[in-house]
Structure formats: structure tokens, C-alpha cells
C-alpha positions as CSV (number, residue, x, y, z in Angstrom):
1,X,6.0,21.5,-17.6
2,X,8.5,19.2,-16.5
3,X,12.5,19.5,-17.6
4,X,11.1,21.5,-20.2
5,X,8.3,18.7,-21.5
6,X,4.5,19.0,-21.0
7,X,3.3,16.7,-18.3
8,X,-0.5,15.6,-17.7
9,X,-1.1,14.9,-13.9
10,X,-4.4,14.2,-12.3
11,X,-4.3,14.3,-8.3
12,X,-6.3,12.7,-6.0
13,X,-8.4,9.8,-7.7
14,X,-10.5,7.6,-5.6
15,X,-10.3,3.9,-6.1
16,X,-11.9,3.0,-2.9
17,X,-14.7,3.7,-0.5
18,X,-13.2,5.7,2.7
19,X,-12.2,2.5,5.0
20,X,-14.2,4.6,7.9
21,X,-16.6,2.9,10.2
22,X,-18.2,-0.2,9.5
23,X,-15.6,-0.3,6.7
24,X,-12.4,-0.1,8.9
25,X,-10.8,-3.2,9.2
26,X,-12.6,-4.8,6.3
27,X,-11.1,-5.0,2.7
28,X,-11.6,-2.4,0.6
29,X,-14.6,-1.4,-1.0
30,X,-14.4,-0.4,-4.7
31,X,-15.0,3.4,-5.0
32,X,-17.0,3.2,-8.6
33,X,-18.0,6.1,-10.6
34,X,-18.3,9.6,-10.0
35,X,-21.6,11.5,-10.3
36,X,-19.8,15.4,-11.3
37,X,-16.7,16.3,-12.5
38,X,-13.8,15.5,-10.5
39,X,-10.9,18.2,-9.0
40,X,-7.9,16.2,-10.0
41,X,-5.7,19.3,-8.9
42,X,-5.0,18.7,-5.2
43,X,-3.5,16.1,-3.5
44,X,-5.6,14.0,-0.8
45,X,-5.2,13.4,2.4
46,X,-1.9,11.1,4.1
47,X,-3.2,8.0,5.7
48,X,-3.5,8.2,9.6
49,X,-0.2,8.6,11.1
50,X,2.0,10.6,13.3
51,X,2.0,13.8,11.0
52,X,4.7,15.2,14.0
53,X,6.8,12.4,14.0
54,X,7.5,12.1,10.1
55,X,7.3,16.0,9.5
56,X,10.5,16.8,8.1
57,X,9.7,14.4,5.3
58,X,6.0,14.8,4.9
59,X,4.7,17.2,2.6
60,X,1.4,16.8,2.8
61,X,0.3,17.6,6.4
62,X,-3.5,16.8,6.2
63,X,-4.1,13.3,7.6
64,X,-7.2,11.0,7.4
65,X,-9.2,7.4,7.1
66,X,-10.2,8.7,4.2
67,X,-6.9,8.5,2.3
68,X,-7.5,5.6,-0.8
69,X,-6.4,8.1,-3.1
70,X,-4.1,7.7,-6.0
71,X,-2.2,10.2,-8.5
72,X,-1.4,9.6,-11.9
73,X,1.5,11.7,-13.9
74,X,0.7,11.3,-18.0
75,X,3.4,12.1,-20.5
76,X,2.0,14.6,-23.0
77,X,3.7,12.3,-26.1
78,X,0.6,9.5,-25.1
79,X,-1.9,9.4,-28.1
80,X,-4.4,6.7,-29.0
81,X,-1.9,5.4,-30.7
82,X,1.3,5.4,-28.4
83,X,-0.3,3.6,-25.5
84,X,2.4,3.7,-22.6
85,X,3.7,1.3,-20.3
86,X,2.9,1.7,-16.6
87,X,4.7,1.9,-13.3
88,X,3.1,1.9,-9.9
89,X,4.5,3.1,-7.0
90,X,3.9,1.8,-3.0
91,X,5.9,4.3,-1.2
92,X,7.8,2.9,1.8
93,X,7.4,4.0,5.5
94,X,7.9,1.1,7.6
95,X,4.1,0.1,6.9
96,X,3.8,2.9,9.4
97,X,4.0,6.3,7.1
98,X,4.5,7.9,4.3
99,X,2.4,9.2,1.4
100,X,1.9,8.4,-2.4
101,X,2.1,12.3,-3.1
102,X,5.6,12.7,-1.3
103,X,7.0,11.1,-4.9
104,X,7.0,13.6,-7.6
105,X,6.5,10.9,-10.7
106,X,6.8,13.8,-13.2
107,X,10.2,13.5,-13.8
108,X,10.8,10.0,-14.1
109,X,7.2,9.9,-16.3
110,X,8.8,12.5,-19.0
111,X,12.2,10.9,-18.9
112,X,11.0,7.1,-19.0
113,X,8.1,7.8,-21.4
114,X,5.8,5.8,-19.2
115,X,3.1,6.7,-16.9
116,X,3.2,6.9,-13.1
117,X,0.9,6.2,-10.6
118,X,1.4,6.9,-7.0
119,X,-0.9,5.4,-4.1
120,X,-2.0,5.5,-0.4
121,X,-2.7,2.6,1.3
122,X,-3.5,2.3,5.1
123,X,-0.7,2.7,7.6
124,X,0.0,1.2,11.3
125,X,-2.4,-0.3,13.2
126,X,-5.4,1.0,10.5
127,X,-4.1,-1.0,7.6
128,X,-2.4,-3.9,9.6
129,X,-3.9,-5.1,12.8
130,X,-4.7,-8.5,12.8
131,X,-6.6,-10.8,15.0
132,X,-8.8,-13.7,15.2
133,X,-12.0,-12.6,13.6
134,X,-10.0,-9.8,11.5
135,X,-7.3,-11.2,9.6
136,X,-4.9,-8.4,8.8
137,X,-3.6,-7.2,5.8
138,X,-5.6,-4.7,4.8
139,X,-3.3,-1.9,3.7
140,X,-2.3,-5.0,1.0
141,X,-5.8,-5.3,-0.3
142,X,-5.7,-1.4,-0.2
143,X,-2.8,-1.6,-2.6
144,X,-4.3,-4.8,-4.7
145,X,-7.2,-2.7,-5.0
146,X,-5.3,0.3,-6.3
147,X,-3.5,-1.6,-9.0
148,X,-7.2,-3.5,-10.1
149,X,-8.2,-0.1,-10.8
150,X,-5.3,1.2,-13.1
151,X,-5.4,-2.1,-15.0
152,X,-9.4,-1.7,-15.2
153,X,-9.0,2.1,-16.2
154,X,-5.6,3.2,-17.2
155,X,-6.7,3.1,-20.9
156,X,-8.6,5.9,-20.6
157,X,-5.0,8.1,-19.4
158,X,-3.2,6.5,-22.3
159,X,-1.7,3.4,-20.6
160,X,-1.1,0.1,-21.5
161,X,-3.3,-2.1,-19.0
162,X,-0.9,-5.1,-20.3
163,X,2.0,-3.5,-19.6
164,X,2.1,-2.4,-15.5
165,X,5.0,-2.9,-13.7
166,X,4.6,-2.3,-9.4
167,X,7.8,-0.9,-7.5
168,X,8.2,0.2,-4.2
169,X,11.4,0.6,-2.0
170,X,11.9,-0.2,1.9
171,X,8.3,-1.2,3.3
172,X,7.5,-0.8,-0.1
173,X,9.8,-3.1,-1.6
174,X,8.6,-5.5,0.8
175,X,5.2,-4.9,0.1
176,X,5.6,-5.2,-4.1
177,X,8.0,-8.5,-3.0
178,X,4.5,-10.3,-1.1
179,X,2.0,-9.1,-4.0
180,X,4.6,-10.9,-6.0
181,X,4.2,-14.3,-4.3
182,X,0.4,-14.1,-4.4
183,X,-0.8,-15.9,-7.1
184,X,-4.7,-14.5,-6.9
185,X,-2.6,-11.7,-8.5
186,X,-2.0,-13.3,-11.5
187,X,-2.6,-10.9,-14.8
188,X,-2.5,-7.7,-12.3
189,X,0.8,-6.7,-13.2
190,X,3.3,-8.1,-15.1
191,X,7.3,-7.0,-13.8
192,X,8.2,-6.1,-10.6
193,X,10.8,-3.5,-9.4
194,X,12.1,-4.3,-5.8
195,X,14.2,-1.7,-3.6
196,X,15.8,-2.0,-0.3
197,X,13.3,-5.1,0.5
198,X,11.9,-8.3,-0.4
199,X,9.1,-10.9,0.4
200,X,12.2,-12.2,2.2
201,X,13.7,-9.8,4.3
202,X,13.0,-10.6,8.6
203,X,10.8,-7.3,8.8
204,X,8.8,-7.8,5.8
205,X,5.9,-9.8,7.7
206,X,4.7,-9.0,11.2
207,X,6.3,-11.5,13.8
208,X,4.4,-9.6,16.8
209,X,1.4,-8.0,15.2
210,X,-1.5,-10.0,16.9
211,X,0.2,-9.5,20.1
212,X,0.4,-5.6,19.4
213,X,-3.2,-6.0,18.3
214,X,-4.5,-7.4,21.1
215,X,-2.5,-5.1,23.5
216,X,-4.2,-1.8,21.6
217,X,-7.5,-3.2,21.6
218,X,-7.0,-3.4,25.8
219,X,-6.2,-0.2,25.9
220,X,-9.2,1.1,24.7
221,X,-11.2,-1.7,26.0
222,X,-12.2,-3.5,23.6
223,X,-11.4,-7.3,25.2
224,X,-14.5,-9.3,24.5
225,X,-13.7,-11.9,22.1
226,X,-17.1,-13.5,20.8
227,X,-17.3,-13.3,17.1
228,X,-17.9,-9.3,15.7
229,X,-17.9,-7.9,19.5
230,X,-14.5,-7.1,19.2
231,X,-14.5,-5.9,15.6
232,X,-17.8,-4.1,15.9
233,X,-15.9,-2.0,19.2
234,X,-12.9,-0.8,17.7
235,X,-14.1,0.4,14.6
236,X,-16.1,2.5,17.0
237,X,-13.0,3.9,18.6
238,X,-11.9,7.2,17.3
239,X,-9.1,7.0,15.1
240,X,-6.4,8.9,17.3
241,X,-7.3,6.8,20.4
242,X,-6.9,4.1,18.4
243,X,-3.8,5.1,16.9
244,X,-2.0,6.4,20.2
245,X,-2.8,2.9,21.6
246,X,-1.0,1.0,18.9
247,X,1.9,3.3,19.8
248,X,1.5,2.1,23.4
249,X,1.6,-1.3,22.6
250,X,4.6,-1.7,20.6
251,X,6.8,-2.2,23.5
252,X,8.2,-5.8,23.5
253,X,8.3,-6.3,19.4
254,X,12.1,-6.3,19.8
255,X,13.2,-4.1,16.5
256,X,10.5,-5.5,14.7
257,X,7.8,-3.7,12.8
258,X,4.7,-4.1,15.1
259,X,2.0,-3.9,13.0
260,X,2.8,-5.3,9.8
261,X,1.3,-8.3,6.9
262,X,0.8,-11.9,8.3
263,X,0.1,-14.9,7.1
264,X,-3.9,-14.8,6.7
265,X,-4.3,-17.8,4.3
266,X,-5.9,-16.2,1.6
267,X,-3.3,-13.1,0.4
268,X,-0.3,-14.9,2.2
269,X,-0.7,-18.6,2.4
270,X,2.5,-19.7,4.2
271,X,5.8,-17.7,5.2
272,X,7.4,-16.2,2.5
273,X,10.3,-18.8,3.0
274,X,8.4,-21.6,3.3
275,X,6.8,-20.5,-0.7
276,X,10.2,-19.7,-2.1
277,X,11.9,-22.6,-1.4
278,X,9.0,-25.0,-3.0
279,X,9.6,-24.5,-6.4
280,X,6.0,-26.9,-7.2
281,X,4.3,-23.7,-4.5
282,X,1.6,-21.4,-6.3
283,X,3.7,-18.8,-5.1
284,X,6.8,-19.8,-6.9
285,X,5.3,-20.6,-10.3
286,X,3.6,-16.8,-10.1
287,X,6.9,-15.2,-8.9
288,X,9.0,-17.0,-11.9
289,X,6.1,-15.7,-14.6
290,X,7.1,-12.0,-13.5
291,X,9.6,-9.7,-14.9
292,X,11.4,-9.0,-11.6
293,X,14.4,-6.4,-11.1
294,X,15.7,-6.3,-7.4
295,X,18.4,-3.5,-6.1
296,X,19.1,-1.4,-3.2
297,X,18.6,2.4,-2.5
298,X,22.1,3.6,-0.7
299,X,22.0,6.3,1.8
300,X,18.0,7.1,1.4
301,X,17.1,7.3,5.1
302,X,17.4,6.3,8.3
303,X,14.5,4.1,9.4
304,X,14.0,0.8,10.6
305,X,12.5,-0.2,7.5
């Protein structure tokens, strides 16, 4: 019950395979059916991060790889007749933290009369590093992935697979701002809601993330560079060696986010820029099909992003 209206909500869904091992720095895998019934009634795991750092604003304490979770808040009006619209929601974090439970979408769900749906993607260095022979981006795909899924099976909860607007503010906005200037996107989602960030903004891709990459994978000593070596060696690291390196080697990224999307040529063909301002640009034409609001957020935190 939620300002006094019935609310459905079903915790902790997986859309993909955990990104562990061999899967780590690969795109993500699609989770498929389950064999038993599902407990929808706890939230998952955080994606790896510094659970000390962000505690004051972290609910959800318990943090993992295995973190492609999402959580989807149902209106109790939704019949097989009133099919509702769809909103889903990349929390922000500075592509560093963050969590899709720390948004309760039960209020907005019962006031907007549209369903919610709140993701993890990977964080940091886990859903970001790139280098030669792994390209980056995979907290993206992570989110890509998310939103396939609720098109593929939101029916089943009610929704409108037609109707899916994404929003997310901060790293989140910018995040919702690049999805929007991919046009292997195209019949995902249809509007886009875009808070304190855009495609545009000088933090929303990584200016410094192969050089942070490479500086974490020397420190835990994984330097050869012939083709899979280097892969194959740090998804063998564990994951909080891994992760305290990438902290190490964010010196020198000069209030930039270290670990953070780049241009891979397949999700992000160019510099956000350099798409905008073609208007002929795949990304353009995509963009301009959208539905797009774009605001600010005043006075909701502090960080960098």
C-alpha cells in the first residue's frame, strides 16, 4: 500500500547471466527463463563498489558481480485491458555507485499511473574499463540489455511494450542521453527523460579511461598485451583487488570521471559532439524520432557527477 493505493512490486528479477568470470568484461549474457518459482520479495545485491564510501546513501549494503537485477513497481489499476505506459530508471552515481533499489518507484508508479522499473548495471572499473582487446562500455550494454527485456516481457506485468520511456539523472542522465544517440536502439524505447546530464555534458564520456585501465591492470600485473592474455588475466583477478586498483589509478584524470563510456565504434560511433552537430548522422535522425524532456535536479547531492 502506497499513499493509501495498492501497489504490485516484484524485487530482484534477473535479466542477465552474473557478469562473473569468463563473463566479466564481455557484454551481457541474456539471463532466460527460470526453472522454479522466483522470490521477487528481496532486493539483490548493489553492483561492486565502495559500500563505505557511499554508505550514508546506500541502503542496500550487500555488494556483488552478480548484481543484473531489476525491480518493477505495478500499479494495482493495471488490467488486460488498461495496459500502462512504462518508465525506466538508470540511477546516477558517477558511473561509479549507486543502486536501482535506492529509488522507491512506488510512489511515483501510483501517482503517474504507469509502471516503474529500476535497474543495476555495472559500476567503476567492472562496467567501464576499456582497452584494446576489450572495448568498454559494458555497464551500457548492461542497461541496453535491461530495457530489451522489459520491452520483451513487460506485457506479462501489465505494461505497454510500445510505450517505455528511459530516465535517469546525473551519471544517469548521461547514460539515458548516449542510449539516446545510438541508433541500434531504435524501437527500444520511445521518450526520454534527461536530469542533471546529457550525451553532452564534458564528464558524460571517459576522456582518461584506457589510461586508468591500463594503470589497474599494472597493478595487479596483468601487462601482457597479446590478444586474450590480458583479458583472460584480469577477469581472474578477484574483484576487490581489482577494484582497489582502479581506485589507485585514478590519479591524474584531472576532475574527470576515470572509468566511464568511450567511443567503441559500435554503441558510440563518434563523440557525442561530433553526432549532434551532423544533422544527416544516424545519431541525430534517432535522437529527433524520440520524445525527449531534459531538466535539472537542484540541490540533490554533492558529487562530481
Amino acid at each position: 500500500m502506497v499513499l493509501g493505493k495498492e501497489l504490485y512490486e516484484f524485487r530482484k528479477i534477473p535479466y542477465a547471466r552474473p557478469p562473473v568470470g569468463n563473463l566479466r568484461f564481455e557484454k551481457p549474457k541474456l539471463y532466460g527463463s527460470w526453472g522454479s518459482i522466483l522470490d521477487a520479495r528481496m532486493f539483490g545485491p548493489s553492483c561492486f563498489q565502495n559500500k563505505d564510501l557511499f554508505r550514508k546513501s546506500l541502503p542496500n549494503k550487500n555488494i556483488s558481480e552478480d548484481c543484473l537485477f531489476l525491480n518493477i513497481y505495478v500499479p494495482s489499476s493495471v488490467s488486460a485491458d488498461n495496459k500502462k505506459s512504462v518508465l525506466v530508471w538508470i540511477h546516477g552515481g558517477s558511473y561509479a555507485s549507486g543502486q536501482g533499489s535506492l529509488y522507491d518507484g512506488g510512489r511515483l508508479a501510483v501517482t503517474g499511473d504507469v509502471i516503474i522499473v529500476t535497474i543495476n548495471y555495472r559500476l567503476n572499473i567492472f562496467g567501464f574499463l576499456s582497452l584494446n582487446d576489450l572495448p568498454g562500455n559494458y555497464g551500457l550494454w548492461d542497461q541496453i540489455m535491461a530495457i530489451q527485456w522489459v520491452k520483451d516481457n513487460i506485457p506479462s506485468f501489465g505494461g505497454n511494450s510500445k510505450s517505455i520511456t528511459i530516465s535517469g539523472e546525473s551519471a544517469g542522465g548521461f547514460s539515458v542521453g548516449l542510449l539516446s544517440i545510438a541508433p541500434l536502439n531504435k524501437g527500444l524505447f520511445q521518450r526520454a527523460i534527461i536530469q542533471s546530464g546529457t550525451a553532452l555534458s564534458p564528464y558524460a564520456v571517459g576522456k582518461f579511461t584506457k589510461l586508468a585501465s591500463f594503470k589497474a591492470a599494472s597493478y595487479v600485473n596483468c601487462t601482457d598485451n597479446q590478444d586474450n592474455v590480458l583479458a583472460q588475466c584480469l577477469k581472474e583477478v578477484p574483484a576487490l583487488a581489482l577494484y582497489t586498483a582502479s581506485r589507485l589509478s585514478q590519479s591524474g584524470t584531472y576532475l574527470q570521471i576515470a572509468f566511464a563510456p568511450v567511443v567503441d565504434g559500435e554503441l558510440l560511433l563518434d563523440d557525442p559532439l561530433n553526432l549532434m552537430t551532423n544533422s544527416s548522422s544516424g545519431a541525430s535522425v534517432f535522437f529527433r524520432s524520440l520524445d525527449v524532456l531534459i531538466g535539472t535536479v537542484s540541490g540533490a547531492h554533492t558529487e562530481l557527477a
